[in-house]
C-alpha positions in Angstrom: -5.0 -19.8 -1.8 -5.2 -16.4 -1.8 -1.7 -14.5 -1.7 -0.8 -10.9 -1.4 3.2 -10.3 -1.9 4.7 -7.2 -0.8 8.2 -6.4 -2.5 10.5 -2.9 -2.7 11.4 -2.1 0.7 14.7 -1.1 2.3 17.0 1.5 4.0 16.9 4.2 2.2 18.9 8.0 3.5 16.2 10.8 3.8 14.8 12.5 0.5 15.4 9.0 -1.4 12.5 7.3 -3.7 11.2 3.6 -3.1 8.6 1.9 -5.5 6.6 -0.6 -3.0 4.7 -3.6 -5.4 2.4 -6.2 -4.3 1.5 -8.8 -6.7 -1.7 -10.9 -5.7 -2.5 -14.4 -6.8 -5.2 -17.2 -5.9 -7.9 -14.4 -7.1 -8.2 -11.8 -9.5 -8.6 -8.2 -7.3 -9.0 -6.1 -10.3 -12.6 -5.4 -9.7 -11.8 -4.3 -6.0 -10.4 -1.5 -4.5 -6.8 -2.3 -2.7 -4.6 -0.1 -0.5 -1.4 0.3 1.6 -1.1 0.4 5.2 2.5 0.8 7.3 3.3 -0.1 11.2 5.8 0.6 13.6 6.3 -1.3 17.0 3.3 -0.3 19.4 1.3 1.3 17.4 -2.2 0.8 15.1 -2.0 -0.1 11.3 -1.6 3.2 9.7 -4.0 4.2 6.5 -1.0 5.7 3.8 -3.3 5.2 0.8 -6.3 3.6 -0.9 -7.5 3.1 -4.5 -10.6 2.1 -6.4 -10.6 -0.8 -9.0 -10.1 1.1 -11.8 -7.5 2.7 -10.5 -9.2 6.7 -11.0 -10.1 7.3 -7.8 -7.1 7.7 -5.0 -6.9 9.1 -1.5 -4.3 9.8 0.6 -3.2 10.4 4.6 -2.3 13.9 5.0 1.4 12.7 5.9 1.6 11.2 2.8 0.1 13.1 0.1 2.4 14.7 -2.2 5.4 12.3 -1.7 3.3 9.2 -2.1 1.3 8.1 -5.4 -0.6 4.8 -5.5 -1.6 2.9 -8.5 -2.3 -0.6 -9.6 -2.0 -2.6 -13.4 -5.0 -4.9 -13.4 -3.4 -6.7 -16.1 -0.7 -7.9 -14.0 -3.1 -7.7 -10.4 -0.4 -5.7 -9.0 -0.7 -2.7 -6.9 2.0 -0.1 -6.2 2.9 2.7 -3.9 5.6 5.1 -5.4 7.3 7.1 -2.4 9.0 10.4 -3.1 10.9 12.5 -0.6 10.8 10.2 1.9 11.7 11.0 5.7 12.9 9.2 8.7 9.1 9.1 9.9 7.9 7.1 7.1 10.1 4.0 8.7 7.5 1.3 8.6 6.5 -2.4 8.1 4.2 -1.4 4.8 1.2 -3.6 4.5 -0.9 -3.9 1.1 -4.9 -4.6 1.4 -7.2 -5.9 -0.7 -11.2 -5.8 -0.3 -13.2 -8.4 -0.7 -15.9 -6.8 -2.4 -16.9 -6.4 -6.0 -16.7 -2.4 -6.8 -16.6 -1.1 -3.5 -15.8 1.9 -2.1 -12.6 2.7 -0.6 -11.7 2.9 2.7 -9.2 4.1 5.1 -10.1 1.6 7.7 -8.0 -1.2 8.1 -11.3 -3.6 9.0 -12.6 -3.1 5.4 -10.1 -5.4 4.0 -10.3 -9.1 3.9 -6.5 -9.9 2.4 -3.3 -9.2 3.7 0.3 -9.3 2.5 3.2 -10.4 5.0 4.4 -6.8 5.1 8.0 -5.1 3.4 10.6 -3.3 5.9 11.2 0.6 4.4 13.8 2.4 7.0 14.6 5.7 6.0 17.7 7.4 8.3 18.4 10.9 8.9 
């Protein structure tokens, strides 16, 4: 059974750091590219940021980029999402994606990913 566990989240005040993990088991995704997602209450799965297998190739949302860094330790099939400088409009249920696919390409669409993890809880307040 394939498993994607988010952990990290929180309430943190504005300007604070969180370090996001997901730790996969059932499968080995260290030949796929992963990624992290966030929701809030009525609204789409946002794309934050994706990354290829080996981890040298990254992209970002424009929200996001400078605060955020994504990485991953295939050793360990974990990914990560460190978060920098965070604000009260990065409050989100953060999601972590795997794809299916052997060396694919990254992808900001949420439909490219066959795995999902049940999702952490990062408030930040003003």
């Amino acid at each position: 059974q394939v498993q994607l566990v988010e952990s990290g989240g929180g309430l943190v005040q504005a300007g604070a750091s969180l370090r996001l993990s997901c730790a996969a088991s059932g499968r080995t995704f260290s030949k796929s590219p992963m990624g992290w997602f966030r929701q809030t209450p009525g609204k789409e799965r946002e794309f934050v940021a994706t990354i290829n297998w080996s981890g040298r190739s990254t992209y970002y949302a424009d929200s996001v980029k400078g605060r955020f860094t994504i990485s991953r330790d295939n050793a360990k099939i974990t990914l990560y999402l460190q978060m920098n400088s965070l604000k009260p409009e990065d409050t989100a249920v953060y999601y972590c994606a795997a794809d299916d696919q052997i060396y694919g390409s990254t992808s900001r669409l949420a439909e490219a990913y066959e795995y999902w993890g049940q999702g952490t809880q990062v408030t930040v307040s003003s």
